[in-house]
Backbone as CSV, one residue per row, in Angstrom:
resi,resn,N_x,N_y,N_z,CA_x,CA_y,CA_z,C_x,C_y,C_z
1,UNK,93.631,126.585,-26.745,94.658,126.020,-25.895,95.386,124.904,-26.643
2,UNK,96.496,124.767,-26.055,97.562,123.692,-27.073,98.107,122.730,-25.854
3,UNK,98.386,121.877,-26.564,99.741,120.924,-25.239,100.665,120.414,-25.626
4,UNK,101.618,120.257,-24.961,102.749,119.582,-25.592,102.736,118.229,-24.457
5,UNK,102.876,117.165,-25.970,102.286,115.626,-25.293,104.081,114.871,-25.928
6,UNK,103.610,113.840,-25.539,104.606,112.533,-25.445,104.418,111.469,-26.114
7,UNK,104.520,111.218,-27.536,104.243,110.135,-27.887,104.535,108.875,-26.843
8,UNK,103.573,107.838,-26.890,103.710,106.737,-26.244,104.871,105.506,-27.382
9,UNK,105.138,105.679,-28.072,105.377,104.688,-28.792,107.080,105.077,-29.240
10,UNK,107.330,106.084,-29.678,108.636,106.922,-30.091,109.031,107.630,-29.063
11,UNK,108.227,108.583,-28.177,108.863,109.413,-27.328,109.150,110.768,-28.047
12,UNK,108.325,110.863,-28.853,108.945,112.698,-29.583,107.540,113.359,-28.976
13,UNK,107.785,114.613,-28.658,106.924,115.725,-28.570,106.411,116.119,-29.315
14,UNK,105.041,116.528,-29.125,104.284,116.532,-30.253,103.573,118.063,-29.771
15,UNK,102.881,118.561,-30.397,101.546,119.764,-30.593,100.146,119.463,-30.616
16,UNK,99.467,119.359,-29.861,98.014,119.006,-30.284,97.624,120.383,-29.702
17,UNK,96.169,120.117,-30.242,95.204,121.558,-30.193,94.383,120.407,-28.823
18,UNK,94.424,121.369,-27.814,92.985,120.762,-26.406,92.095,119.860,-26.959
19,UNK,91.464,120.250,-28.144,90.165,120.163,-28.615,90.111,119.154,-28.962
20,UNK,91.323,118.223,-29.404,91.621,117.416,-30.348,91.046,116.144,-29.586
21,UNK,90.357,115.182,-30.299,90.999,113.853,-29.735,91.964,113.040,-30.164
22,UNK,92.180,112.924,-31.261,93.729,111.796,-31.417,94.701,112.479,-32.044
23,UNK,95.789,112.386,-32.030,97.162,113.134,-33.027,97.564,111.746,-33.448
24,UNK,97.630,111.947,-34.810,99.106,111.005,-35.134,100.578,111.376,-35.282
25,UNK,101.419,110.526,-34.776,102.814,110.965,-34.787,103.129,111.344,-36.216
26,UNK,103.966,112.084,-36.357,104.483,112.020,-38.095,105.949,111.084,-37.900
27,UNK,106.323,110.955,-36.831,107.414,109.760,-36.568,107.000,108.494,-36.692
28,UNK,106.058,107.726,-35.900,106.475,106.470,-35.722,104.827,106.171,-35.974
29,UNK,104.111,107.193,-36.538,102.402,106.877,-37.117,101.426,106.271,-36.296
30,UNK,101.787,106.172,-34.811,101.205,105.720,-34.090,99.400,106.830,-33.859
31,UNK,98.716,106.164,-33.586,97.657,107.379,-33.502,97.452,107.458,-31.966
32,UNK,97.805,108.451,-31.561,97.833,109.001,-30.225,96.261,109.436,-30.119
33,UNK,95.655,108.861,-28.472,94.439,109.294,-28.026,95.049,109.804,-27.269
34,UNK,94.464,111.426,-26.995,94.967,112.514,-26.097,94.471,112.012,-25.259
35,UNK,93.540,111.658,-24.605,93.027,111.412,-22.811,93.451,110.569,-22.476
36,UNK,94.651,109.678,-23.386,95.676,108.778,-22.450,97.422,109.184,-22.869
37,UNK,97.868,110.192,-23.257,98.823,110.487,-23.482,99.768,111.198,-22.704
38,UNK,100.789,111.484,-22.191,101.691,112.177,-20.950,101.259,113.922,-21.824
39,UNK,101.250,114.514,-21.228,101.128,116.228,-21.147,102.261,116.665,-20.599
40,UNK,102.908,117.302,-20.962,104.505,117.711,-20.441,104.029,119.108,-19.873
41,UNK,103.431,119.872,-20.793,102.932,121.347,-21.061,101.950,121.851,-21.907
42,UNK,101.401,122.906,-21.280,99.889,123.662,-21.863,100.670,125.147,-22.359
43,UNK,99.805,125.658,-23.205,100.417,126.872,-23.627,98.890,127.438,-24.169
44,UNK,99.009,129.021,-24.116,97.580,129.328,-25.230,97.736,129.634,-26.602
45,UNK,98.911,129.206,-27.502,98.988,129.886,-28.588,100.362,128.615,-29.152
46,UNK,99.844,128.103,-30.871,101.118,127.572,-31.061,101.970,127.870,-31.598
47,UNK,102.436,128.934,-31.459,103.688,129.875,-31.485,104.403,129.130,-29.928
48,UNK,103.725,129.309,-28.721,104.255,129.435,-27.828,104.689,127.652,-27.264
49,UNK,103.649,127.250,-27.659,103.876,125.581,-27.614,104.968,124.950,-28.638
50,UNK,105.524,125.714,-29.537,106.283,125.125,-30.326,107.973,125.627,-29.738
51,UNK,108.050,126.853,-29.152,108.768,127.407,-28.386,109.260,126.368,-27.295
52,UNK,107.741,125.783,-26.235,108.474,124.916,-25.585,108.848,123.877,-25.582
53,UNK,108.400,123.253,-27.156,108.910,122.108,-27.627,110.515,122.073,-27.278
54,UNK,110.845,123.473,-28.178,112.709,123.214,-28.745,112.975,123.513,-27.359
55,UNK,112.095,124.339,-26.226,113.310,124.436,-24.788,113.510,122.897,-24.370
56,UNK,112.378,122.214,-24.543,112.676,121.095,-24.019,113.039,119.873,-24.266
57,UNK,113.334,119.625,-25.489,114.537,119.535,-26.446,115.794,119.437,-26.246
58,UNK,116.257,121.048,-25.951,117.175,121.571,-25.610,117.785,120.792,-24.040
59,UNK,116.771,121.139,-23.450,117.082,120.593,-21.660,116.964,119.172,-22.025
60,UNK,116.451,118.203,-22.492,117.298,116.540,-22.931,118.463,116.539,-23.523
61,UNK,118.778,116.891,-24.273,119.914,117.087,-25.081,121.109,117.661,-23.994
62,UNK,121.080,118.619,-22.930,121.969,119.156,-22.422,121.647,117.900,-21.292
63,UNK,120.966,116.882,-20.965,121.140,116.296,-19.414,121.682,114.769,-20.010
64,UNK,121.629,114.681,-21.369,122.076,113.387,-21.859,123.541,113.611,-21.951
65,UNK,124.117,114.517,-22.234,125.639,115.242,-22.918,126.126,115.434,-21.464
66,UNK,127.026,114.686,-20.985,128.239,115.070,-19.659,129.072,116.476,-19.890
């Protein structure tokens, strides 16, 4: 299982594996502890978690732009 999390510090979306306990950003190097981090989305495969990275991406980018 995968998730797509929220850096606390930058705000970029990230990929972690469930299993994981900490990610570090490759942005802002913060070391993210997953059991306190926002979860946007779960996926089972990171093919598919990286997919909903760029949709959601996409949907900021289109609600920031008038």
């Amino acid at each position: 299982m995968y998730a797509v999390i929220v850096c606390y510090r930058c705000g970029q979306l990230l990929l972690a594996k469930t299993t994981q306990k900490t990610r570090r950003c490759p942005r802002c190097e913060a070391r993210l502890v997953l059991e306190k981090v926002k979860k946007v989305a779960h996926a089972k495969s990171a093919s598919e978690a990286s997919s909903l990275i760029r949709a959601l991406k996409r949907r900021k980018a289109a609600s920031s732009n008038p």
